[in-house]
C-alpha atoms as one frame of an Amber mdcrd trajectory, in Angstrom:
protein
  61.301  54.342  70.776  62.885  53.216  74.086  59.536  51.008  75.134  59.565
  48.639  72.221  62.101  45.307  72.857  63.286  44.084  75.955  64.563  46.067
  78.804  68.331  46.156  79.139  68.182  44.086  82.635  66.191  41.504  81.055
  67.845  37.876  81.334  69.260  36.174  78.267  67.729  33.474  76.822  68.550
  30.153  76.810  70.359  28.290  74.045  69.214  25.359  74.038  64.697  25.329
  74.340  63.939  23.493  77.347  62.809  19.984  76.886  59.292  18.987  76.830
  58.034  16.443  79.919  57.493  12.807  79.222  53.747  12.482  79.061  54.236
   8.745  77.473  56.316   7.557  80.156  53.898   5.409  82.159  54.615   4.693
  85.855  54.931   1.099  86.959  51.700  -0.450  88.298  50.435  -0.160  91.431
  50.922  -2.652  94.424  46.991  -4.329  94.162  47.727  -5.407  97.857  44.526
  -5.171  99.613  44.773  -4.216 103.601  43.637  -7.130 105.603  40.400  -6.395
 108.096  42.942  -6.436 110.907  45.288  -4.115 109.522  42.469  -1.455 108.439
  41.198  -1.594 111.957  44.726  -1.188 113.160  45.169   1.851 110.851  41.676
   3.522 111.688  42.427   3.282 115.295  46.238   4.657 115.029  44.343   7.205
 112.938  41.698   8.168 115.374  44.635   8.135 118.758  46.022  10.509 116.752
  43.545  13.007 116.445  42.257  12.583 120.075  46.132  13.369 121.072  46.184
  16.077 118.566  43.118  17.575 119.828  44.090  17.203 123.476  47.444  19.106
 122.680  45.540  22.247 121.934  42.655  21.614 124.036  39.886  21.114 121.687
  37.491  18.801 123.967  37.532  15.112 122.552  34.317  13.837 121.005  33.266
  10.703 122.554  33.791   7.398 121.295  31.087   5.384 120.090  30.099   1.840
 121.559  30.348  -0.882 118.157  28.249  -3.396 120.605  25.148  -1.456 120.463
  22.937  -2.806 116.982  22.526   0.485 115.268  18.366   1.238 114.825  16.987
   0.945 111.105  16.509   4.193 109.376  13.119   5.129 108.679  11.473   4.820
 105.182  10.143   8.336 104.237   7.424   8.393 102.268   7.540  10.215  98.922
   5.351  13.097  99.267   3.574  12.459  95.946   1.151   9.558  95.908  -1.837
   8.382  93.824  -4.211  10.035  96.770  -2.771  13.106  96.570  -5.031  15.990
  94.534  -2.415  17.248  92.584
């Protein structure tokens, strides 16, 4: 029966099985160096120059910045719609 086996261009296997990966080999730890508040605000804003001169290259219209000196209004409570008045 010529369809049972492997076809005749079929690669040969290798000798030797290949070796399994090193799942107990655990990386070093991490560097637990915090960014300073100067540095994050130095990365944020090399961040966001970036995407305004990104955006300006294909001429996507740049979203205006917001102003940090303006106090930013409490949210308003909602009140759950439920309440010991209700009827239901």
């Amino acid at each position: 029966m010529p369809g049972i086996g492997l076809p005749s261009t079929a690669p040969e296997r290798p000798v030797l099985p290949p070796a399994y990966p090193a799942v107990h080999d655990v990386p070093p730890p991490r560097n637990s160096v915090v960014l300073t508040n100067f540095e994050q605000q130095k990365l944020e804003d090399d961040l966001v120059a970036a995407r305004d001169q990104q955006q300006a290259a294909v001429g996507v219209r740049l979203q205006p910045k917001k102003k940090d000196n303006q106090p930013q209004q409490p949210q308003r409570q909602i009140a759950p719609v439920s309440s010991r008045r209700s009827i239901y």
